[in-house]
BALOKE-855949 format. One record per residue (C-alpha): x, y, z; residue in three letters. Coordinates in steps of 0.05 Angstrom, whole numbers, padded with zeros to 5 digits, always signed. Each point is the difference from the previous one (the first is absolute). Layout:
BEGIN
XYZALA...
//
This chain:
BEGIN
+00000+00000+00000UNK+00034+00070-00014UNK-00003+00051+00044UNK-00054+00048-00026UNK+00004+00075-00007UNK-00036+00021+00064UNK-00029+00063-00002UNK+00024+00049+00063UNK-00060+00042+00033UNK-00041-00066-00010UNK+00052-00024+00058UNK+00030+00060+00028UNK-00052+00030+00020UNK+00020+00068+00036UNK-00022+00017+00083UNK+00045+00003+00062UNK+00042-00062-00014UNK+00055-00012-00037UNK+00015-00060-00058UNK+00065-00040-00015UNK+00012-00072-00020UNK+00034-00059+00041UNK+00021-00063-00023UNK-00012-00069+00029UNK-00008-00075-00013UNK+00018+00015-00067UNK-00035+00054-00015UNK-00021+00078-00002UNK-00055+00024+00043UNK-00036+00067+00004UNK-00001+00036+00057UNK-00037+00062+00044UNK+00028+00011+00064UNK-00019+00065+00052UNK+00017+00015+00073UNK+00063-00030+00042UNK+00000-00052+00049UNK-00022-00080+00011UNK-00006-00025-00072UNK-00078-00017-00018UNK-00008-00036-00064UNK-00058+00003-00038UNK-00024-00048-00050UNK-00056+00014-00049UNK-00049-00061-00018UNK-00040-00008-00062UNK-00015+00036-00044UNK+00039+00061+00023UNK+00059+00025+00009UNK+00041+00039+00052UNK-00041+00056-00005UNK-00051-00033+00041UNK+00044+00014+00060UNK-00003+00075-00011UNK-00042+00021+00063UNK+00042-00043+00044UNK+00068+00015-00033UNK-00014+00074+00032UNK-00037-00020+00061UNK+00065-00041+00017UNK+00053+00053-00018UNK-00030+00039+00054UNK-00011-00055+00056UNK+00077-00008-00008UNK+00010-00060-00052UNK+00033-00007-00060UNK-00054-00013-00045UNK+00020-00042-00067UNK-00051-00021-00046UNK+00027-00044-00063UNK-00026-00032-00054UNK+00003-00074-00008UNK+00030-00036-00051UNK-00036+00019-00070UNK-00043+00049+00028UNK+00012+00086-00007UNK+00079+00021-00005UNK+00028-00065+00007UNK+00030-00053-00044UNK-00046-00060-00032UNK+00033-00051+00002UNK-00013-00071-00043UNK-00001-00037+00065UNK-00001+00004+00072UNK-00079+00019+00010UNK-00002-00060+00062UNK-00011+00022+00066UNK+00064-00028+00032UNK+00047+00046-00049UNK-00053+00055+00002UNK+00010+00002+00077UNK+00078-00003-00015UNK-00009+00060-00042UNK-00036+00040+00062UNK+00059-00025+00053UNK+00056+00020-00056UNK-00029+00068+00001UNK+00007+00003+00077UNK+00073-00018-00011UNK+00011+00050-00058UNK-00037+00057+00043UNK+00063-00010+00044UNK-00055-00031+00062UNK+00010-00048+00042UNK-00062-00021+00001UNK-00079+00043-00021UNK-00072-00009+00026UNK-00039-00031-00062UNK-00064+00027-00014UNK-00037-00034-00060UNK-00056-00004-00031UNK-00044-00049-00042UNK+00064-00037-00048UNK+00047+00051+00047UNK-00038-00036+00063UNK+00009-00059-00029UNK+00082+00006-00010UNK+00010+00028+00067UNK-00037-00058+00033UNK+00062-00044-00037UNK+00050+00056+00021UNK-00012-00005+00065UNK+00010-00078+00005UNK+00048-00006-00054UNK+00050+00058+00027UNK-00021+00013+00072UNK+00071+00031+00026UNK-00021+00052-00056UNK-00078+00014+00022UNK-00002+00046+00068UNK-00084+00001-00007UNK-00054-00028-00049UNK-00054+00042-00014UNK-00054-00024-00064UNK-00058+00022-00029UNK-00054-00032-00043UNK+00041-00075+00002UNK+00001-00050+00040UNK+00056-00048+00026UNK+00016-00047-00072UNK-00009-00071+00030UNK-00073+00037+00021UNK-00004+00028-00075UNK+00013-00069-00027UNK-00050-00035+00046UNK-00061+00052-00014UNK+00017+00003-00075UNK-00006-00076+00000UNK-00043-00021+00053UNK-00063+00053+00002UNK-00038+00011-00056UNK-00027+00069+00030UNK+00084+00027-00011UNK+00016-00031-00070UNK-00066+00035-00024UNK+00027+00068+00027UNK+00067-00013-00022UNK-00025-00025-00074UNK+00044+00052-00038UNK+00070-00043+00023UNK-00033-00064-00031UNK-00017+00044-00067UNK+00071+00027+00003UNK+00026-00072-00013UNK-00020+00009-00074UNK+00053+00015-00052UNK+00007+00075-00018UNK-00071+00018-00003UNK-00004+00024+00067UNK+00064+00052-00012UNK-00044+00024-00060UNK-00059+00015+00031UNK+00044+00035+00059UNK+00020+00047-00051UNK-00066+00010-00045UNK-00014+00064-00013UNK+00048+00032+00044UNK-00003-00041+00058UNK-00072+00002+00019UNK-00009-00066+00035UNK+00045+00033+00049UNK-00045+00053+00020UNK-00056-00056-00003UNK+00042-00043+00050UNK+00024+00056+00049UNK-00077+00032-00003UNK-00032-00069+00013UNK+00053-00023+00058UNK-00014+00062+00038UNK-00047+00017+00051UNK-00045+00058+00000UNK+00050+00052-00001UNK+00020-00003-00069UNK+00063+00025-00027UNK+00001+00060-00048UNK+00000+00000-00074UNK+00075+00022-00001UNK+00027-00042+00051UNK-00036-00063-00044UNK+00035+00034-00061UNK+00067-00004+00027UNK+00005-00075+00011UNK-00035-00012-00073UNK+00062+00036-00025UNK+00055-00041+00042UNK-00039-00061-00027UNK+00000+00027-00070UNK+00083-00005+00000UNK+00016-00060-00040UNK+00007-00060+00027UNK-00022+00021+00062UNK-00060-00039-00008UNK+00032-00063-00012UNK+00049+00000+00066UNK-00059+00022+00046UNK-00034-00059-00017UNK+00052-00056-00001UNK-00001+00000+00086UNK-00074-00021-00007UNK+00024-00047-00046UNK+00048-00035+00040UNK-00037-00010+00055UNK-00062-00030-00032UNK+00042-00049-00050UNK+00052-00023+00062UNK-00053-00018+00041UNK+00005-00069-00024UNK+00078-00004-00017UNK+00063-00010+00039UNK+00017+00068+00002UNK-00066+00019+00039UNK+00005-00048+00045UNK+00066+00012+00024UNK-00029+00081+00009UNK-00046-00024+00030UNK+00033-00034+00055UNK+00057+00055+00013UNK-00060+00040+00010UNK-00009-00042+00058UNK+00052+00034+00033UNK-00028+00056+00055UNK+00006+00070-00008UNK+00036+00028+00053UNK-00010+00063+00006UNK-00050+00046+00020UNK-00058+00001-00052UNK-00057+00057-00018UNK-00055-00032-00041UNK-00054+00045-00023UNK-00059-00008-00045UNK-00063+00033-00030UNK-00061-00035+00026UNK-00035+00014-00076UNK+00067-00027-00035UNK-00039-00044-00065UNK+00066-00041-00020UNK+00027-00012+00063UNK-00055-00024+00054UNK+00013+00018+00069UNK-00011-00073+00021UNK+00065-00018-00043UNK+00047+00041+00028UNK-00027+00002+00066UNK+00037-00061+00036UNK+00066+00012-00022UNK+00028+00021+00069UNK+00006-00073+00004UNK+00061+00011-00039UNK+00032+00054+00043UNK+00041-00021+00057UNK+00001+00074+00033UNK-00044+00053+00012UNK-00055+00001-00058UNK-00059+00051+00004UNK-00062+00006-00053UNK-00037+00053-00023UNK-00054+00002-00034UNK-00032+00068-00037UNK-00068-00007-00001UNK-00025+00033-00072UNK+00065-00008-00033UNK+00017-00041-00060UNK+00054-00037-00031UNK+00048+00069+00002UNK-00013+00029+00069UNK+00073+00036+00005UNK-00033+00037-00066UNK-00074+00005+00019UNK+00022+00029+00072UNK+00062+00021+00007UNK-00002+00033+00061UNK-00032-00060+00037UNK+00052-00041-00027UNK+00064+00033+00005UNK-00023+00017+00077UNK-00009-00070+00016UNK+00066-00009-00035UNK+00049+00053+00035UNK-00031-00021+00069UNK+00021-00063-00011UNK+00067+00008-00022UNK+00012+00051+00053UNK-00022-00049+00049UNK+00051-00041+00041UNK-00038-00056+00022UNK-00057-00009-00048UNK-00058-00049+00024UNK-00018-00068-00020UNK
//
C-alpha cells in the first residue's frame, strides 16, 4: 500500500495544541499534545480520529497532564501500513508511542477500537500502563463472549459482521463524500447530537485514501480469528489481569455497545475498578458531554486512591 498524499487541515486541525510526528513499532504516528505533566494518552475508536479527544485534550492541559491524542495506525496523519491492523501490534503501536514521547510510562484513555487496544495495553505492557481509563468498550474476552454468545449484542454490533465483506464496505464509507459517516456518528449518539461541522470533519479524515480500508481491517481481524489459532492464543493472553487502576465509563443509550456487555468486565481488573454510567448518553459520551466526561475523568486521575 503506498503512502497516500494526506491532505493537512483535514489532520492538523488548528486550537491550543500543538502537532508533530513520532515513530514506533515500525511506524509514523500523528500526534496533538497540550499542557505539561503526567502523560495521558488518548486513543480515538471508530470511526474517528484524534480529534474526538478535543474537549479533553484542553480540559487536561489545565488539570496539569500532558494530554497526547494520536492517531492509530491507518487512521488521520499517520502511516497505512499493508499489515499490522491486529490488536496485539496495534497495542504495541500505543506503548511505542509512550517510549518515543520520552515516558516512562502514560494513563491510557480509549475509546470504542482505542478502548479496545488499551484493554490489551494494559495486560500486554503493564510496567508501561500507570491507570486504565475506557469508554464505550468493554474488556475483549467480554467483547468476544457477547459478540458470540448473545444474540441481543451481535444484532447491535451487525456493522463488524458486514465489514467482513471484500471492499464494498470501504466504498460505501466513502460514497458521496463520506456520508455513511455522518449516518453512523448521528445514529450512535444519544440525544445531544453533534453539529453539522463537527460530522463534516470526520467525513473528510475518512475521505483520505485508504483510510477506509485500514479502519476497517481491526473489525476484520477480530471477527475472522475468532475461530483460528491466532485468536485463540489473544484470547488467552487476555486472560492475564489488568493491574492497574481502571475508569470504565459508558452511555446508558449506547446502540452498538449494550451496557449489559461491557458491564462485568471489572472481573478482569485486579485493582481498583469504578463504573459510570451517563444516563442519556450514547455511544460517544466524551463528545455528547464533554463536560460530564472530562470531570469524571480529571477527578479520577487526580485521585490517589481511587475506589473499587
Amino acid at each position: 500500500m503506498t503512502a497516500p498524499e494526506i491532505p493537512a487541515p483535514a489532520v492538523r486541525i488548528g486550537g491550543p495544541w500543538t502537532h508533530r510526528d513520532v515513530t514506533a513499532n515500525g511506524a509514523r504516528f500523528h500526534i496533538t499534545e497540550a499542557g505539561d505533566g503526567p502523560l495521558v494518552l488518548l486513543l480515538h475508536g471508530f470511526p474517528q480520529f484524534w480529534w474526538t479527544w478535543r474537549h479533553q485534550l484542553t480540559a487536561l492541559a489545565d488539570a496539569g497532564y500532558r494530554a497526547v491524542a494520536m492517531d492509530l495506525r491507518g487512521v488521520g496523519g499517520s502511516d497505512r501500513t499493508p499489515r499490522g491492523y491486529d490488536p496485539a501490534n496495534l497495542a504495541l503501536d500505543v506503548t511505542g508511542v509512550i517510549r518515543s514521547l520520552g515516558e516512562p510510562d502514560a494513563a491510557l484513555v480509549g475509546h470504542d477500537l482505542g478502548g479496545y487496544l488499551a484493554w490489551t495495553a494494559a495486560a500486554m505492557r503493564p510496567k508501561l500502563v500507570r491507570r486504565l481509563a475506557v469508554a464505550s468498550m468493554p474488556h475483549p474476552r467480554r467483547w468476544r463472549s457477547a459478540m458470540v454468545g448473545d444474540v441481543r449484542q451481535s444484532r447491535a454490533g451487525s456493522y463488524i459482521w458486514g465489514f467482513q465483506r471484500p471492499w464494498l464496505p470501504e466504498r460505501q464509507l466513502v460514497a458521496d463524500e463520506a456520508a455513511l459517516v455522518g449516518r453512523l456518528i448521528r445514529e450512535w449518539s444519544g440525544p445531544r447530537l453533534p453539529e453539522d461541522d463537527e460530522v463534516d470533519v470526520y467525513r473528510r479524515a475518512m475521505s483520505i485514501p485508504s483510510t477506509a480500508h485500514c479502519s476497517i481491517e481491526p473489525y476484520r481481524w477480530l471477527v475472522r480469528s475468532l475461530a483460528r489459532p491466532d485468536g485463540f492464543q489473544f484470547n488467552r493472553r487476555m486472560k492475564r489481569p489488568v493491574r492497574v487502576p481502571t475508569l470504565h465509563l459508558h452511555g446508558s443509550l449506547d446502540p452498538v455497545m449494550r451496557t449489559r456487555s461491557a458491564a462485568g468486565s471489572g472481573e478482569y481488573v485486579e485493582a481498583p475498578y469504578r463504573w459510570r454510567l451517563f444516563d442519556g448518553l450514547g455511544h460517544f459520551p466524551h463528545e455528547e458531554d464533554p463536560v460530564a466526561f472530562s470531570n469524571e475523568l480529571v477527578n479520577w486521575l487526580k485521585d490517589p486512591e481511587p475506589d473499587r
